[in-house]
Gaussian input, Z-matrix of N, CA and C with variables (Angstrom, degrees):
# hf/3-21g

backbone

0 1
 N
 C     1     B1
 C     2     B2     1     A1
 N     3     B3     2     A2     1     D1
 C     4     B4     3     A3     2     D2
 C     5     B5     4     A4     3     D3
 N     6     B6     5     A5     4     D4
 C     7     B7     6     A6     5     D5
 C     8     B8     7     A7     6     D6
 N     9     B9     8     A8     7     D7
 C    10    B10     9     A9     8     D8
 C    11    B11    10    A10     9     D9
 N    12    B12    11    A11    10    D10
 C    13    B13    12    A12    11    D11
 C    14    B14    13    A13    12    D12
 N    15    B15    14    A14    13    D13
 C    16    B16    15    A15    14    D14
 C    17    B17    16    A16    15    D15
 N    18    B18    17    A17    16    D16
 C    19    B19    18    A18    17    D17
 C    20    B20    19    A19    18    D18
 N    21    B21    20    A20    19    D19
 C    22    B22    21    A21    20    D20
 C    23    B23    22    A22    21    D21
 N    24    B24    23    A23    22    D22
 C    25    B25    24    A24    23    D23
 C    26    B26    25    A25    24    D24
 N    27    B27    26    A26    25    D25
 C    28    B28    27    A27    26    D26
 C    29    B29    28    A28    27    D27
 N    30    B30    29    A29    28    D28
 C    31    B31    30    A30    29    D29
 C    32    B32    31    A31    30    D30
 N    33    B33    32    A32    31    D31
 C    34    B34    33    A33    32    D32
 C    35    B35    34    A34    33    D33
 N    36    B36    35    A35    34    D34
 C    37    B37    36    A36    35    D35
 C    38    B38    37    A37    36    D36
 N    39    B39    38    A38    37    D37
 C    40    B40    39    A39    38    D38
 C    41    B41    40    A40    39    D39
 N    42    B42    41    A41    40    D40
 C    43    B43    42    A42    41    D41
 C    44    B44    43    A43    42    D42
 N    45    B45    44    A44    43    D43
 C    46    B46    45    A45    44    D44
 C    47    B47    46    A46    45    D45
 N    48    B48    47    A47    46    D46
 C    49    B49    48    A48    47    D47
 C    50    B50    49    A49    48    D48
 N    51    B51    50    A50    49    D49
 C    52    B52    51    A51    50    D50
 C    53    B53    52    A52    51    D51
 N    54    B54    53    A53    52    D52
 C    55    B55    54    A54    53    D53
 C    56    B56    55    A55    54    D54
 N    57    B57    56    A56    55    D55
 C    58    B58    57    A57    56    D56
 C    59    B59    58    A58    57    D57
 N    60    B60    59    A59    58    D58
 C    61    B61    60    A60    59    D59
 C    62    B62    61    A61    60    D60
 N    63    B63    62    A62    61    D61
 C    64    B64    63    A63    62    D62
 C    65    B65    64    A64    63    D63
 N    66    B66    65    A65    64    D64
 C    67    B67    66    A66    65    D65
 C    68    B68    67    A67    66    D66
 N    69    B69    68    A68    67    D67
 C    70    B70    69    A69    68    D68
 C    71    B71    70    A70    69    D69
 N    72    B72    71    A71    70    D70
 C    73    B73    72    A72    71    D71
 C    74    B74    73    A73    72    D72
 N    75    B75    74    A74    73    D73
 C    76    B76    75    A75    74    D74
 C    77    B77    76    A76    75    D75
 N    78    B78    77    A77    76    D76
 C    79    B79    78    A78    77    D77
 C    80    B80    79    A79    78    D78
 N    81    B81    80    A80    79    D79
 C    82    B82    81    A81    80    D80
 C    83    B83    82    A82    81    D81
 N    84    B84    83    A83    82    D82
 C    85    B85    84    A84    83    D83
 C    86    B86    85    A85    84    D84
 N    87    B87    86    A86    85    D85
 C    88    B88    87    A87    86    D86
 C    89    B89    88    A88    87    D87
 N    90    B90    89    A89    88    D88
 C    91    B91    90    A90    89    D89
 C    92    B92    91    A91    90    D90
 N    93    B93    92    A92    91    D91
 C    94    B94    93    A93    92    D92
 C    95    B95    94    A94    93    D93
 N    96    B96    95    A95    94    D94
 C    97    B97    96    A96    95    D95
 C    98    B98    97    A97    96    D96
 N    99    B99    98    A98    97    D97
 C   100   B100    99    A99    98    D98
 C   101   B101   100   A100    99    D99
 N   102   B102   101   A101   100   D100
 C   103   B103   102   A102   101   D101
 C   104   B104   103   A103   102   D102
 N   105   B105   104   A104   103   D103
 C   106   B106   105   A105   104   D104
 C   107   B107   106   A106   105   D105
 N   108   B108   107   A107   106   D106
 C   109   B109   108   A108   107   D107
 C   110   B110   109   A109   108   D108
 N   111   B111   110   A110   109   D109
 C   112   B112   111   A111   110   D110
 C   113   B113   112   A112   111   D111
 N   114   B114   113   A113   112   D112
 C   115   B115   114   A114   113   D113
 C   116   B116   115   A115   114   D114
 N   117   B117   116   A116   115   D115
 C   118   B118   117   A117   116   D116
 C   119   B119   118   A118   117   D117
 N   120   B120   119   A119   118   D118
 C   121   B121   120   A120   119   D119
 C   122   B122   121   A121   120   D120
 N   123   B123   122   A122   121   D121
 C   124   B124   123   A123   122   D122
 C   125   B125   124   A124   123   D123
 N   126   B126   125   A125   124   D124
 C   127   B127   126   A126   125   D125
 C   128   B128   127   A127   126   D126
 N   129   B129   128   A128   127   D127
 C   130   B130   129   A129   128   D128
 C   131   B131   130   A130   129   D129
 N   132   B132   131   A131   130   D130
 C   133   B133   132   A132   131   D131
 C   134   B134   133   A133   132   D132
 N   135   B135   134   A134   133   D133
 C   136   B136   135   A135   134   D134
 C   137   B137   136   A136   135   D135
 N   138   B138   137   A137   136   D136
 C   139   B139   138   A138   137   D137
 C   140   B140   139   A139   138   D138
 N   141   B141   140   A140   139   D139
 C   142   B142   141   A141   140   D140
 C   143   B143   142   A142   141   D141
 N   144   B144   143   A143   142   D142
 C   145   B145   144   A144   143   D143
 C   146   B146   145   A145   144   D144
 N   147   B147   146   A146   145   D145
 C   148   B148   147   A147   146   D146
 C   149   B149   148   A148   147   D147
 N   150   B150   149   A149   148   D148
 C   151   B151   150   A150   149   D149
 C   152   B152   151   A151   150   D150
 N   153   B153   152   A152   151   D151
 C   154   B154   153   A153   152   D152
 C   155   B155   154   A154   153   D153
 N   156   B156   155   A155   154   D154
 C   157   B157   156   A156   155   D155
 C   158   B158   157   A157   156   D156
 N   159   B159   158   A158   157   D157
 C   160   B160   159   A159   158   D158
 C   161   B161   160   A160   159   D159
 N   162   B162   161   A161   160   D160
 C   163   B163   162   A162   161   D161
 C   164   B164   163   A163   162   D162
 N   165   B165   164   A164   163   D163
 C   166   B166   165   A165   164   D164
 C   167   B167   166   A166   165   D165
 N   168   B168   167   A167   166   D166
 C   169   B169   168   A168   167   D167
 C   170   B170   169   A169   168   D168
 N   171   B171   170   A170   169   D169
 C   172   B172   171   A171   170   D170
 C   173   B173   172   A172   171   D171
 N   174   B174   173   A173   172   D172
 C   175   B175   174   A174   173   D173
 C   176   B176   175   A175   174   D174
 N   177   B177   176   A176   175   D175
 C   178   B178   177   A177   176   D176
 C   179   B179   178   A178   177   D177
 N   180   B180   179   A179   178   D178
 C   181   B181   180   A180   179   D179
 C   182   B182   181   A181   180   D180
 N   183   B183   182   A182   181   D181
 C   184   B184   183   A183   182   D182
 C   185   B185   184   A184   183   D183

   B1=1.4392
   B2=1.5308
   B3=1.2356
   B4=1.7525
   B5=1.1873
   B6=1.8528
   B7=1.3077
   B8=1.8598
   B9=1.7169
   B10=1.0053
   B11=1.6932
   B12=1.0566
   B13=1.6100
   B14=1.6428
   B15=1.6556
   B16=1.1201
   B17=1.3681
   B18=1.1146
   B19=1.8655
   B20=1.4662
   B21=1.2693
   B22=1.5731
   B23=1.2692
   B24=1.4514
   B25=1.1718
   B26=1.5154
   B27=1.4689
   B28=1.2898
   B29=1.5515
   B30=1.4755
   B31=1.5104
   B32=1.9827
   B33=1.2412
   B34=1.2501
   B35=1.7987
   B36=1.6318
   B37=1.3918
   B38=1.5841
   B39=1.1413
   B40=2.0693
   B41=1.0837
   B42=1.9750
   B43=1.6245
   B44=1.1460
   B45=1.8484
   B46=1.2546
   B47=1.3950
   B48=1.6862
   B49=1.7099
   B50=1.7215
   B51=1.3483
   B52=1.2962
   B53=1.7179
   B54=1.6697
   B55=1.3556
   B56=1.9327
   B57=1.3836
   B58=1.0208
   B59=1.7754
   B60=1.4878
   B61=1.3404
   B62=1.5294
   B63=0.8897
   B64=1.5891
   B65=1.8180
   B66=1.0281
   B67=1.6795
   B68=1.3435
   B69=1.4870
   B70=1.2727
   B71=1.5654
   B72=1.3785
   B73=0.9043
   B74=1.6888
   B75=1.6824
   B76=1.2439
   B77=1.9867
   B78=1.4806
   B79=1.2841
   B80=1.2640
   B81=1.1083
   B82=1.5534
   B83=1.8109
   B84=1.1699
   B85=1.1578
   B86=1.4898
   B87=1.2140
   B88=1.4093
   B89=1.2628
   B90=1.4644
   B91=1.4950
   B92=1.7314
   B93=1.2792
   B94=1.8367
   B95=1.6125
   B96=1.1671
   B97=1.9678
   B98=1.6539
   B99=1.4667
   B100=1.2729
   B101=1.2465
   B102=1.6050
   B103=1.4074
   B104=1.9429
   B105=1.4157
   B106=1.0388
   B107=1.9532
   B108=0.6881
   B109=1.8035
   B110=1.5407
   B111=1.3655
   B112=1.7064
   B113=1.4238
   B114=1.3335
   B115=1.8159
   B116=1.2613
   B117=1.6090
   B118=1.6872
   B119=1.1064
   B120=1.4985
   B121=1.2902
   B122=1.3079
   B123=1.6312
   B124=1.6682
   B125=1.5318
   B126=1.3795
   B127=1.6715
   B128=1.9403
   B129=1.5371
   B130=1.4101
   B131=1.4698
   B132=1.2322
   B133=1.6139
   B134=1.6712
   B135=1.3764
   B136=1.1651
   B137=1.8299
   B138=1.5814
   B139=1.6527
   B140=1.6302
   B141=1.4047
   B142=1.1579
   B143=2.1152
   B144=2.0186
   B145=1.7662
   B146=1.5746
   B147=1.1547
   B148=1.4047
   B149=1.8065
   B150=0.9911
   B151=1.6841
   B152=0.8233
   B153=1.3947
   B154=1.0702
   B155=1.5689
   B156=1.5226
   B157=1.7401
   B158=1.5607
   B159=1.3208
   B160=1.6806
   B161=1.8465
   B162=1.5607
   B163=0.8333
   B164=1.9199
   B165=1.7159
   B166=1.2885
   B167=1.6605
   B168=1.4873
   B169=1.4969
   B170=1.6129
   B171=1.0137
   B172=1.6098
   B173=1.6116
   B174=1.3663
   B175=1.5051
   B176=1.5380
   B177=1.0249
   B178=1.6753
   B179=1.2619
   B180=1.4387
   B181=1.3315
   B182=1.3886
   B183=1.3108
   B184=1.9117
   B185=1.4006
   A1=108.73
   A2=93.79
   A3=97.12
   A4=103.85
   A5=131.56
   A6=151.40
   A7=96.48
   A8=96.75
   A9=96.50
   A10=138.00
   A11=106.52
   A12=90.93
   A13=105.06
   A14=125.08
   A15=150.15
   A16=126.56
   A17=134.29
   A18=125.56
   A19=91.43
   A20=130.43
   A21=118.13
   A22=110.90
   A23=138.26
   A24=126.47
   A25=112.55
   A26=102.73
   A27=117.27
   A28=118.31
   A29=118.35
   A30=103.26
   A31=112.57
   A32=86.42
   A33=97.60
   A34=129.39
   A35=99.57
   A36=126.06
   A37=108.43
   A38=102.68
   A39=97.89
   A40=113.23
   A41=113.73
   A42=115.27
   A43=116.68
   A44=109.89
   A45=108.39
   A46=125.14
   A47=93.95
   A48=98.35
   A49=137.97
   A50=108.90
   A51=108.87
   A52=140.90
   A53=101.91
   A54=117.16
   A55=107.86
   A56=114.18
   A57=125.92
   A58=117.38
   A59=115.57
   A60=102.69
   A61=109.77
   A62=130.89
   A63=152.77
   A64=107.25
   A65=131.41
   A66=138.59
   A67=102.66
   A68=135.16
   A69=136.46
   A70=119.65
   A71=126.24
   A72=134.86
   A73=120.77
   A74=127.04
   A75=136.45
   A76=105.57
   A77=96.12
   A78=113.62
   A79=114.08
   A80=109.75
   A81=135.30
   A82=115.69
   A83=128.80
   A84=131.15
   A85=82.20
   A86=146.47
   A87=148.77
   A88=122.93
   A89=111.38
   A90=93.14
   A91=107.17
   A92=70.95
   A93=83.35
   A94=112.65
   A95=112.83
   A96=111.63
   A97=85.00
   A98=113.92
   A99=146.64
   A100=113.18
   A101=133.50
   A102=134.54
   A103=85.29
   A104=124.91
   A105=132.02
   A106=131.88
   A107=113.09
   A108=116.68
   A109=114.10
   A110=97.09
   A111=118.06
   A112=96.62
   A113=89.74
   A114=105.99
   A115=117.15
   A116=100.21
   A117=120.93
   A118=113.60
   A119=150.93
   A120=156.97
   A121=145.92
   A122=94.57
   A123=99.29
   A124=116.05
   A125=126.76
   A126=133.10
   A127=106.21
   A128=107.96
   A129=102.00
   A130=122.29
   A131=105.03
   A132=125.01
   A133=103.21
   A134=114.74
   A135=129.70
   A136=119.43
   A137=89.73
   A138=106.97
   A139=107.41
   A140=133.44
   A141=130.10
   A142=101.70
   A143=92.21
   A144=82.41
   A145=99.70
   A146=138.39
   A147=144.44
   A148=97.87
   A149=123.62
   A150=133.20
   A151=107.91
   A152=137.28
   A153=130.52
   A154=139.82
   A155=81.22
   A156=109.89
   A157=111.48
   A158=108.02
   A159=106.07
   A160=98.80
   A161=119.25
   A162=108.40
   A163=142.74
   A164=86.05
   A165=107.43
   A166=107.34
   A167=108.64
   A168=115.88
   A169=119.05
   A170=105.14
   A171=125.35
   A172=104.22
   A173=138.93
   A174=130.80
   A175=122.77
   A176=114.89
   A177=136.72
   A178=117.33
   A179=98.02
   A180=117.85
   A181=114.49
   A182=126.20
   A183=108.99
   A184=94.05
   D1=160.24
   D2=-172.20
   D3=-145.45
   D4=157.32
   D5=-172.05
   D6=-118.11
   D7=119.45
   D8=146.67
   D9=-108.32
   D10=-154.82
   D11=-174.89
   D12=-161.76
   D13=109.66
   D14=132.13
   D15=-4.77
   D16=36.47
   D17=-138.15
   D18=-92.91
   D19=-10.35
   D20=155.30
   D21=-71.70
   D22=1.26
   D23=174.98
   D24=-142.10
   D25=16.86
   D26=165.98
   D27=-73.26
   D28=135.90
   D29=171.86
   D30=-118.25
   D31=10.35
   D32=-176.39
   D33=27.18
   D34=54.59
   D35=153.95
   D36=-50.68
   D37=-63.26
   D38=-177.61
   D39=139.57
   D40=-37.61
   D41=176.96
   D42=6.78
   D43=-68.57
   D44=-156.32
   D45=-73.08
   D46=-28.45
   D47=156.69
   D48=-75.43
   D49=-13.23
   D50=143.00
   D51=-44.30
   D52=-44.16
   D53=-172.93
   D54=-113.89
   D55=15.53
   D56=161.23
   D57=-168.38
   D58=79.23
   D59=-178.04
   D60=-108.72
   D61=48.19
   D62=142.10
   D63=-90.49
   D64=-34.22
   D65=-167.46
   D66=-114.75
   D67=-41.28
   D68=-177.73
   D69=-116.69
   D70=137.10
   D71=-168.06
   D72=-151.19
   D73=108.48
   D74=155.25
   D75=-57.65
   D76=134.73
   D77=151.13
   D78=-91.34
   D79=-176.03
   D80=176.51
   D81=-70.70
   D82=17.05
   D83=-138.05
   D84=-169.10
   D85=-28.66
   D86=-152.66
   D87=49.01
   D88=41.10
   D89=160.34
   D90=-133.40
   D91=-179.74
   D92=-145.67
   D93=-83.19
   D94=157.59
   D95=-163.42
   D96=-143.26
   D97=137.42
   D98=134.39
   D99=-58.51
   D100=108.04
   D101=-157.91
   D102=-87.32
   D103=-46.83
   D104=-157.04
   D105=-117.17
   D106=128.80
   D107=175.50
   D108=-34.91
   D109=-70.87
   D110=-167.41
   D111=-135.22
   D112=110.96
   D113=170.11
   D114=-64.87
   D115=122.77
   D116=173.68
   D117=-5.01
   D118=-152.70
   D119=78.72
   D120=-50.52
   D121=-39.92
   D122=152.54
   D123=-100.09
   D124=30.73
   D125=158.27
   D126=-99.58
   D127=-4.45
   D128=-168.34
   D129=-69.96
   D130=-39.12
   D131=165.83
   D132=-42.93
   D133=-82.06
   D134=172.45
   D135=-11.18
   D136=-82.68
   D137=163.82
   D138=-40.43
   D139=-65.50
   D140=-137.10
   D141=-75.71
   D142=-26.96
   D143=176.13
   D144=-91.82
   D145=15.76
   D146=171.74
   D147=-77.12
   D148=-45.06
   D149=178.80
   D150=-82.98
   D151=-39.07
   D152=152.16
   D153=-18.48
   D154=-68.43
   D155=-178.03
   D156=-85.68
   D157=3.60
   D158=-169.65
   D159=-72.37
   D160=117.50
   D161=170.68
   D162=-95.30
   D163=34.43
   D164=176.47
   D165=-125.94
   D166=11.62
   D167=-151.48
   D168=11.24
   D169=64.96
   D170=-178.17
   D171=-97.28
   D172=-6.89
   D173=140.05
   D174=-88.19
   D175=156.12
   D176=146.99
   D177=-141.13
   D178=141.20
   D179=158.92
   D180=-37.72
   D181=147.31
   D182=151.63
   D183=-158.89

């Protein structure tokens, strides 16, 4: 499984790197980086309340 990412509707707060910062990652510049291809198995939980909580819903699953 994989995370995509919305970056026109990204606001890059971090949420998602709060509740996954092994998979998600702010630069210095604030924008946002996918650390990974295909999310872990034990990062899936993680990721899935990260989309959850995105409050621009600027991820999906795919």
């Amino acid at each position: 499984m994989k995370v995509a990412v919305d970056f026109d509707q990204c606001e890059a707060n971090g949420i998602c790197v709060g509740f996954a910062p092994d998979v998600f990652e702010l630069d210095d510049e604030d924008q946002l980086h996918v650390l990974v291809d295909d999310i872990p198995a034990e990062q899936l939980e993680d990721v899935k309340d990260a989309v959850a909580q995105c409050p621009k819903a600027a991820l999906k699953l795919i």
